[in-house]
C-alpha positions as CSV (number, residue, x, y, z in Angstrom):
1,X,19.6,298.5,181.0
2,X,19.6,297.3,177.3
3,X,18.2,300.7,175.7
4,X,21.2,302.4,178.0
5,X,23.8,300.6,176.8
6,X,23.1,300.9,173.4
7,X,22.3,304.9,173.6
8,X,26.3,305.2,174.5
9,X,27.5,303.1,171.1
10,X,26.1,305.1,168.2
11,X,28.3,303.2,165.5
12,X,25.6,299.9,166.0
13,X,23.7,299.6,163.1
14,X,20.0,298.0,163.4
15,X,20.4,294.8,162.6
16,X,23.8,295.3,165.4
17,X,21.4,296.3,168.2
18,X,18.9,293.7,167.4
19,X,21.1,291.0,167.7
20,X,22.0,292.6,171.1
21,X,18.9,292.5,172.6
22,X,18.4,289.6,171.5
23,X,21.5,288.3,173.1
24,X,20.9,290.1,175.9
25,X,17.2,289.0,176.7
26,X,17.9,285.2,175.6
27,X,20.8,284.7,178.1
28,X,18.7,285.9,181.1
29,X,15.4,284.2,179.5
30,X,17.2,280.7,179.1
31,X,19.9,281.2,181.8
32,X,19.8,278.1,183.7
33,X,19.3,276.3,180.8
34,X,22.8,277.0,179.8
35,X,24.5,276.8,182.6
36,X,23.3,273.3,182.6
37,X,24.7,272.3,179.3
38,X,28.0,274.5,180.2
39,X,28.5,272.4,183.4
40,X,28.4,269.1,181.8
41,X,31.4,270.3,180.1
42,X,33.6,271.5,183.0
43,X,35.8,269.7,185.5
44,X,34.8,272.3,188.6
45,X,31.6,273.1,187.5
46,X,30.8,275.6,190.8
47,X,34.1,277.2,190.6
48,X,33.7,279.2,187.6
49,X,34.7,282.9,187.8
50,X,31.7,285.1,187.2
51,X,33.7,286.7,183.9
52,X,34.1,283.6,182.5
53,X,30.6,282.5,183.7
54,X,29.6,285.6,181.3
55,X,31.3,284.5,178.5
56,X,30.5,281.4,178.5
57,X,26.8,282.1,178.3
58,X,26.8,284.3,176.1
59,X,28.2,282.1,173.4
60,X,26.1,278.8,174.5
61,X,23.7,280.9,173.9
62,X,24.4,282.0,170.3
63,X,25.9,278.3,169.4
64,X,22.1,276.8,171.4
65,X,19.9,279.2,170.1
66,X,20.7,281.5,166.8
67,X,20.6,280.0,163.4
68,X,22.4,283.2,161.7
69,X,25.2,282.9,164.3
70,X,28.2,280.0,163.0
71,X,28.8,278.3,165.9
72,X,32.4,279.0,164.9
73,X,32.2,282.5,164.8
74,X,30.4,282.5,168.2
75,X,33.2,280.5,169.4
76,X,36.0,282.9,168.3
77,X,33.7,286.1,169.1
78,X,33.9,284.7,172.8
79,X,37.7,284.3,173.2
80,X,38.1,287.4,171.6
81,X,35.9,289.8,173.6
82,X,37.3,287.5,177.0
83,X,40.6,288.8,176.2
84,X,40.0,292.2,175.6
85,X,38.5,292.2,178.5
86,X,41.8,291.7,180.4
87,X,41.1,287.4,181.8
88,X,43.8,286.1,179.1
89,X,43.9,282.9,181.7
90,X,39.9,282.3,181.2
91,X,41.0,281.3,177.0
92,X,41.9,278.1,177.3
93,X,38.7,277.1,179.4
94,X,36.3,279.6,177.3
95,X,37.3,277.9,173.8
96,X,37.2,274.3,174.8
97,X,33.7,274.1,175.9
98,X,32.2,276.7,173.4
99,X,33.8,274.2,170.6
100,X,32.7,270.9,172.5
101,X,29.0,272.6,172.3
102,X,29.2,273.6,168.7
103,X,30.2,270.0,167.6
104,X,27.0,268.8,169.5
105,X,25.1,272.0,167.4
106,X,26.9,270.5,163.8
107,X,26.5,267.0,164.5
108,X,22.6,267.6,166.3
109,X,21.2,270.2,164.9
110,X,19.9,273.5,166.9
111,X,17.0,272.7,168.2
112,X,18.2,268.7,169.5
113,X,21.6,270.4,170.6
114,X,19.7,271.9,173.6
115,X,17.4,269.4,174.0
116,X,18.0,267.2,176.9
117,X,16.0,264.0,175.5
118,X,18.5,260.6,176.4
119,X,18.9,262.1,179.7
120,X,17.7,260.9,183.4
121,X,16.0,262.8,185.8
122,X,14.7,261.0,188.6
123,X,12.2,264.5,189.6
124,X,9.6,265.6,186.4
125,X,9.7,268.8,187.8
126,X,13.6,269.4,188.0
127,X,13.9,268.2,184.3
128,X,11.2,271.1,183.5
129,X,12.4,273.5,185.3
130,X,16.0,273.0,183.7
131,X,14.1,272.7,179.9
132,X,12.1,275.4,180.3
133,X,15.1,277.7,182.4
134,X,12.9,278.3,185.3
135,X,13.9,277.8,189.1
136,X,12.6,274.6,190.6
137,X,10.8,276.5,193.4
138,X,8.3,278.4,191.1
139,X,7.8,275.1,188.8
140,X,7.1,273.2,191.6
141,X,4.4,275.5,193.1
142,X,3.3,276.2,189.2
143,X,2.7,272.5,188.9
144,X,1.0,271.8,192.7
145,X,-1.5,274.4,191.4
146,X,-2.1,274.1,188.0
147,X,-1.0,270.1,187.1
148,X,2.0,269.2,185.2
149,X,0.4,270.6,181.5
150,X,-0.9,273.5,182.7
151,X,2.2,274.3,184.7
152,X,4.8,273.4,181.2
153,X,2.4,275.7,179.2
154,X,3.1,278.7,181.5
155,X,6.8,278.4,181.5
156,X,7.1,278.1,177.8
157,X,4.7,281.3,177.4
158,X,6.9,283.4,179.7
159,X,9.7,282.6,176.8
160,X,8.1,283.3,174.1
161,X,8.5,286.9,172.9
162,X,6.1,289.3,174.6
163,X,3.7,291.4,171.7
164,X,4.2,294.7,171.4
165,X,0.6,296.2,172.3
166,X,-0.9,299.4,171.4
167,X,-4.0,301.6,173.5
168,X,-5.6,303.9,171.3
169,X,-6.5,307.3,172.6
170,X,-10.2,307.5,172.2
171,X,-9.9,311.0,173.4
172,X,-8.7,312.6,170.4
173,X,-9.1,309.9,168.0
174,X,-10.3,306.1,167.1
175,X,-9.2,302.6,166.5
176,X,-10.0,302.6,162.6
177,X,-8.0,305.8,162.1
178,X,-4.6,304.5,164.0
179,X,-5.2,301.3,161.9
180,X,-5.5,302.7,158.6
181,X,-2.5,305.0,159.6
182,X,-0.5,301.9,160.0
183,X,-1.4,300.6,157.2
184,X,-0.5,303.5,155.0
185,X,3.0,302.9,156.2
186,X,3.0,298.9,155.4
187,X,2.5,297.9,159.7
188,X,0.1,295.6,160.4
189,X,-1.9,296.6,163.4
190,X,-4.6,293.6,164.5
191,X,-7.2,294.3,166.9
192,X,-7.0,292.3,170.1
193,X,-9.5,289.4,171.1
194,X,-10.7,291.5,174.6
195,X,-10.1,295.3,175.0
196,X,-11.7,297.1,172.1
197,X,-9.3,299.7,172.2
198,X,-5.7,297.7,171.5
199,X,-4.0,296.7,168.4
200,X,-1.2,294.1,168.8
201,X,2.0,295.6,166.3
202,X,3.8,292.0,166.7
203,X,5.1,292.5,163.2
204,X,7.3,295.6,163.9
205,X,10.7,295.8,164.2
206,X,11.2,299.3,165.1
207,X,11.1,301.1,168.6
208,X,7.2,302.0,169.7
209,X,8.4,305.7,169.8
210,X,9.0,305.4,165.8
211,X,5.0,304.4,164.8
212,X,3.2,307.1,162.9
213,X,1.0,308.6,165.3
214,X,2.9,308.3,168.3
215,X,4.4,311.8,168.7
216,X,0.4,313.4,168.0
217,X,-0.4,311.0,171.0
218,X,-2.8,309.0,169.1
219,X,-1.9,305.7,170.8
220,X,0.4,304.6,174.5
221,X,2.1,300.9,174.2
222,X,0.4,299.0,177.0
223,X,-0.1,295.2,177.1
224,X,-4.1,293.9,177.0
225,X,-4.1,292.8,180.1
226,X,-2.8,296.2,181.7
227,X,-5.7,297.8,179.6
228,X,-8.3,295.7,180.9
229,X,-7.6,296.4,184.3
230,X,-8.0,300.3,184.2
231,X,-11.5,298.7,182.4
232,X,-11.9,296.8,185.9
233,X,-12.0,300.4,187.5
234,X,-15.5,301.1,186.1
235,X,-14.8,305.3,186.2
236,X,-17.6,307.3,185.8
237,X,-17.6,310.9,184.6
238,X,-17.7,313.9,187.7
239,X,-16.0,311.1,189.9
240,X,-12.8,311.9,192.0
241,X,-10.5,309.2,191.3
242,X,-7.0,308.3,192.4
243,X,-4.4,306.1,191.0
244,X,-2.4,305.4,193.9
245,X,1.0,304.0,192.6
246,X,1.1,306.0,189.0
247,X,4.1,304.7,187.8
248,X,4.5,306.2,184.4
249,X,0.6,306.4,184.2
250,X,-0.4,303.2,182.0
251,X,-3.3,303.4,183.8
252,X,-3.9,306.9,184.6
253,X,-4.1,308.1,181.3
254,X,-6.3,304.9,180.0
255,X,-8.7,306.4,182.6
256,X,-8.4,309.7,181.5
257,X,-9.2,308.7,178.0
258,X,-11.9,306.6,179.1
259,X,-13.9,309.7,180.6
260,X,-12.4,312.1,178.0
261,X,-10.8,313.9,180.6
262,X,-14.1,314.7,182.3
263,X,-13.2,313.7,186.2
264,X,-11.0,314.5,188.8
265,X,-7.6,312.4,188.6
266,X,-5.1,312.6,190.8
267,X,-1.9,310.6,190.3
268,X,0.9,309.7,192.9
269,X,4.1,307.2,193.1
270,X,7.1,307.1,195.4
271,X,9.4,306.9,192.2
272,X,9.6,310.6,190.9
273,X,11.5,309.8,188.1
274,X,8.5,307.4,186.8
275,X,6.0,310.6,187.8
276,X,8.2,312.4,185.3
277,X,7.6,310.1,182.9
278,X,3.7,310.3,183.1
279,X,3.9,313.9,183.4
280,X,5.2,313.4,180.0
281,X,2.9,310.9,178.6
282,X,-0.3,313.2,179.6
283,X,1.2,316.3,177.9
284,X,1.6,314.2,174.6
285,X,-1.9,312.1,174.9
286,X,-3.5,315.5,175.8
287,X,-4.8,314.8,179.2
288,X,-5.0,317.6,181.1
289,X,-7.3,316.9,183.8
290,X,-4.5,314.7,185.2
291,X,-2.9,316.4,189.0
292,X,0.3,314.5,189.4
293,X,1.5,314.6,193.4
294,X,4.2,313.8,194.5
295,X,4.3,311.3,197.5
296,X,4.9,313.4,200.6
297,X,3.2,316.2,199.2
298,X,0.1,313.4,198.7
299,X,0.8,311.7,202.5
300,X,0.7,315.5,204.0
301,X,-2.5,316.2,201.7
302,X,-4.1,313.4,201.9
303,X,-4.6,313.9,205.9
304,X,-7.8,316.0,204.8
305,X,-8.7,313.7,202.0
306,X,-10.8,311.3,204.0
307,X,-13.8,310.4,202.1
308,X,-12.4,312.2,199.3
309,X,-12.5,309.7,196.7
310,X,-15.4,307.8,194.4
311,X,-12.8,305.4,193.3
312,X,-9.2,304.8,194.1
313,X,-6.8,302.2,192.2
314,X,-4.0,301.0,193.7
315,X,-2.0,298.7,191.3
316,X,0.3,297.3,194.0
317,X,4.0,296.8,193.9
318,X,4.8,292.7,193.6
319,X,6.6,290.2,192.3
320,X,5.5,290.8,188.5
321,X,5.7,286.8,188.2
322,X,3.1,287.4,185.4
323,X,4.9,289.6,183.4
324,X,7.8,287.1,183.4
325,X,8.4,286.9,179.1
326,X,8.6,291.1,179.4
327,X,11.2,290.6,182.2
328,X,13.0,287.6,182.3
329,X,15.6,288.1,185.3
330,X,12.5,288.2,187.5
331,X,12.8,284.4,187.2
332,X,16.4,284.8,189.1
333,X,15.4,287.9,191.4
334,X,11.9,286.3,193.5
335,X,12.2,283.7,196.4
336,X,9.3,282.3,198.2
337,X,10.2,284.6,201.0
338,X,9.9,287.6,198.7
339,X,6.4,287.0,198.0
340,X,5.2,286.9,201.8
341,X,7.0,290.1,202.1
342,X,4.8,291.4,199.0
343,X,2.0,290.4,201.0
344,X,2.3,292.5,203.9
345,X,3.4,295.7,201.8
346,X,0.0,294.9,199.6
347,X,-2.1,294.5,202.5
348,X,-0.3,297.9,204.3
349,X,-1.0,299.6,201.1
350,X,-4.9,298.7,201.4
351,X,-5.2,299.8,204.9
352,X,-3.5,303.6,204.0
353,X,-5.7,303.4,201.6
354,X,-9.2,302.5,202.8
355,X,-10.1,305.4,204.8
356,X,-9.8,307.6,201.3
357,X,-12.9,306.3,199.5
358,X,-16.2,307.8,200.6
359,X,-18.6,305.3,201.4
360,X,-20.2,303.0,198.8
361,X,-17.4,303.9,196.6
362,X,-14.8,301.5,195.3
363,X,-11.7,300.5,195.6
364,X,-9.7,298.4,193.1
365,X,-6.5,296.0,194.2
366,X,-4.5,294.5,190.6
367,X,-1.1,293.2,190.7
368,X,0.8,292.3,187.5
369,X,1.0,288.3,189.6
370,X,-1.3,285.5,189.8
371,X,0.5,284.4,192.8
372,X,-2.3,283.9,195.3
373,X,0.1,285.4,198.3
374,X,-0.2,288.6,196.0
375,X,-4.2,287.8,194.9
376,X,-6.6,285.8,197.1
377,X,-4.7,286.1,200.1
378,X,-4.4,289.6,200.1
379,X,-8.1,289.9,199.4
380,X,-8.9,287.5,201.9
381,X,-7.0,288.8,204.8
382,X,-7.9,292.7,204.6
383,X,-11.7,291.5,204.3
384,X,-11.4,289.7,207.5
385,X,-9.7,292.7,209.3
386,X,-12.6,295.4,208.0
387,X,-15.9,294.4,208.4
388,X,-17.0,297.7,207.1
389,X,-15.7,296.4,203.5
390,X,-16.9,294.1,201.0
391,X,-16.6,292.9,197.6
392,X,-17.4,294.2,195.0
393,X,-18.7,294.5,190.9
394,X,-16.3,294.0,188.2
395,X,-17.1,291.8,185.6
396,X,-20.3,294.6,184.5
397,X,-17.0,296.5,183.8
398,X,-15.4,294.9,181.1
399,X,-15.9,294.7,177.4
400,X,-18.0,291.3,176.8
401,X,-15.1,289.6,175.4
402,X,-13.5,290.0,178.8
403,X,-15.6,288.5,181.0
404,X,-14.9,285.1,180.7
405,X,-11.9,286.2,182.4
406,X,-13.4,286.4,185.9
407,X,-14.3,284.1,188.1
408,X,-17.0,283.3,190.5
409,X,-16.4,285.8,192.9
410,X,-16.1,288.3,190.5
411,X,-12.2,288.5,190.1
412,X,-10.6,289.8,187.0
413,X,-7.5,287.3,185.7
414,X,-5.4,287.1,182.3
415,X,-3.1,284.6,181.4
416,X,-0.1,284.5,179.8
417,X,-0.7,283.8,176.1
418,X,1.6,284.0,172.9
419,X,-0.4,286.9,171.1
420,X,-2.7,287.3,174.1
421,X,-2.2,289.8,177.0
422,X,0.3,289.6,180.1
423,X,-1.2,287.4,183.4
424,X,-2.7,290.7,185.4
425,X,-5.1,290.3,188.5
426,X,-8.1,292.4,190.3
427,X,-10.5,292.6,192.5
428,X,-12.9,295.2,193.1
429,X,-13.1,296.7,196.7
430,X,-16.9,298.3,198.2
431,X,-17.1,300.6,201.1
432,X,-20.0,300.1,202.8
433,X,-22.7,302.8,203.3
C-alpha cells in the first residue's frame, strides 16, 4: 500500500518518502499506544470521527516518536492537511490535543512523553499490551505461554525494525562474490548466524531492487528464517518436488538453487498475480527447471498425480503472527477466532495434499506463526486422522548452526530477534512404505 502511494507522487524526494514510511509503519506499529495517550486528552473519547481519528494519530505519532519532527510543526502540519481535506469542524479538536501532547514532549522529553510510568493499572498485562501497542488478547496468551519476560521481549521485537535479508544464488554465483560486490559500492553485507547462504543489508537505505547484483539475479531478499525452512525440505537432486502455495516463490527458487536446478519443481498458488511474480523472479535468478501451474489447471492435473511426488512443501496460509515487525496491522487484523479457522484450512490443506507424495517420501508443513492452533495442533490432529503418516527428519537438514532451533520432536522454530530471522515454523511429514 505504502510503495503504491508513493509510485503516484513523483515530486517526493528520498528523504520525503522515508519519512512517509516511516509515518506510515509507526502509526500502525504503535497504534493503540496512541490512541491511549490521545484519549486521555478528549472529552468523548469513543466518539471520535475516523478523519479526525487519522489525524490525530498521525501527529501523536510524530510529536511521541520522531526527534527531527518539532512538535510544533507536527502540530500545524496536522491542522493543515485536516483542512485540506474538507473537516474545517475537526480544527479546533485536532490542535488542542496535538499541542497539549507536545507540551508533555517539551516539558518530558521523547522518550518519558510516551511513557506511561506514574500511571495505575490494576492488570500487568493490560499496561503491556498498551506500552508495547499490542491487543490484550494476544499479550495475554503470549504471557500464559511464555511468562511475563518472555512474553515483553516478543512484543518489543515485533517493533523493532525488521532487517532487510539477502539469499545468495549459489546457482550462478557465491556468498564471497555478492559480499565483495557490496562492498565495492560502500554496503555492508554481514553474514547471518544460521543459514550460510544470507547476508543481512541492515545498513541500507535504498530499495532491495537498487543493490548491485540484483538485476544479474545474484541474490532474492528473503528473511533467515524463510531460508531455513526451504533448508527443512532436505531436496535431493532427480526428486519431483512441489511447492504447494508458491506465492512469489521465496521458497521455490531457494530450492531450485539448492539443487542447481537439477529436479523436477512444480509451483502452484491460488493468487495468480503472486505466480506472476515468481514467474518473474525465476527468469531473473535463472531457474529454469521451475513449471509454474496455475491452480485449476494443478487441481484438474493433479487427479493423475497420485504418488507423484518425493517431496511436497506446503507453506500454509495463517495468521503470520510471527512476521508481526514486517507487518504491523496484523496486530489489528487476527482474533482468536481467526486462528481456529486457520486451523481447519491448514489441516484441509494437508489432507488434499497427502495422497500426492509417494510412499516414504516427505511432506513438509511451515507457517510464518508460532501459534500452536497453526503448529502443534495441526500436526497433532492430521497424525491422529492418518495412521498411514508419521513424523519425520529435519533437524539432519539444516546447516549446524540451525539446529539448536529444533526441538525434541524434531520441529524446526525461529524466533523473532532484532538482527536475527522472522519466528517461522516446520515439521517434517513421512509417508509410510
Amino acid at each position: 500500500m505504502a510503495e503504491d502511494t508513493l509510485s503516484r507522487v513523483a515530486r517526493l524526494g528520498r528523504q520525503d518518502r522515508a519519512l512517509f514510511r516511516q509515518i506510515l509503519f509507526g502509526v500502525v506499529r504503535w497504534r493503540s499506544l496512541l490512541d491511549w495517550h490521545i484519549e486521555r486528552l478528549l472529552k468523548s473519547p469513543g466518539k471520535v470521527h475516523p478523519l479526525l481519528r487519522t489525524y490525530l494519530r498521525v501527529g501523536a505519532f510524530q510529536i511521541l516518536f520522531l526527534d527531527r519532527v518539532p512538535p510544533s510543526a507536527a502540530v500545524n502540519e496536522a491542522v493543515a492537511g485536516i483542512e485540506r481535506s474538507g473537516a474545517s469542524w475537526a480544527k479546533g479538536v485536532l490542535n488542542a490535543v496535538l499541542r497539549r501532547l507536545a507540551r508533555r514532549r517539551e516539558g518530558m522529553g521523547l522518550s518519558r512523553a510516551r511513557d506511561l510510568d506514574g500511571y495505575l493499572f490494576k492488570d500487568p498485562v493490560e499496561r503491556l499490551a498498551i506500552e508495547t501497542s499490542h491487543p490484550y488478547w494476544m499479550v495475554k496468551r503470549w504471557v500464559e505461554r511464555y511468562g511475563p519476560g518472555r512474553a515483553e521481549t516478543l512484543c518489543h521485537e515485533n517493533n523493532s525494525p525488521a532487517p532487510l535479508t539477502i539469499r545468495v544464488n549459489v546457482a550462478i554465483t557465491d556468498v564471497d562474490s555478492v559480499k565483495n560486490l557490496f562492498e565495492s559500492a560502500g554496503i555492508e553485507a554481514i553474514p547471518c548466524r544460521y543459514s550460510p547462504v544470507g547476508m543481512g543489508v541492515s545498513a541500507f537505505k535504498g530499495t532491495p531492487t537498487q543493490l548491485p547484483g540484483f538485476d544479474k539475479g545474484w541474490f532474492q531478499v528473503q528473511d533467515e528464517g524463510a531460508q531455513l525452512v526451504s533448508m527443512c525440505l532436505g531436496p535431493k537432486p532427480d526428486e519431483r518436488i512441489l511447492d504447494a502455495c508458491a506465492g512469489v516463490g521465496g521458497k521455490t527458487t531457494h530450492v531450485a538453487e539448492l539443487l542447481r536446478c537439477q529436479a523436477i519443481i512444480h509451483a502452484t498458488d491460488k493468487d495468480t498475480s503472486r505466480l506472476e511474480m515468481l514467474r518473474e523472479n525465476a527468469k531473473r535468478l535463472g531457474l529454469g527447471c521451475i513449471t509454474i501451474l496455475r491452480l485449476p489447471a494443478f487441481k484438474k492435473r493433479s487427479k493423475g498425480l497420485s504418488g507423484y511426488y518425493d517431496r511436497v512443501l506446503l507453506d500454509a496460509p495463517c495468521s503470520g503472527m510471527g512476521i508481526i515487525r514486517r507487518h504491523p496491522d496484523i496486530k489489528w487484523n487476527r482474533s482468536q477466532g481467526s486462528l481456529k479457522e486457520a486451523k481447519k484450512r491448514q489441516l484441509a490443506l494437508l489432507n488434499d495434499l497427502k495422497d500426492l507424495v509417494r510412499p516414504g517420501g516427505h511432506l513438509l508443513y511451515a507457517t510464518c506463526s508460532l501459534e500452536p492452533e497453526e503448529t502443534t495442533e495441526v500436526l497433532d490432529a492430521f497424525l491422529r486422522r492418518n495412521p498411514g503418516w508419521k513424523r519425520g527428519e529435519l533437524s539432519a537438514m539444516l546447516p549446524i548452526p540451525a539446529r539448536i532451533l529444533t526441538d525434541n520432536y524434531g520441529n524446526f522454530s525461529s524466533w523473532p530477534t532484532v538482527s536475527g530471522p522472522d519466528g517461522f515454523f516446520a515439521s517434517m511429514l513421512e509417508r509410510c512404505r
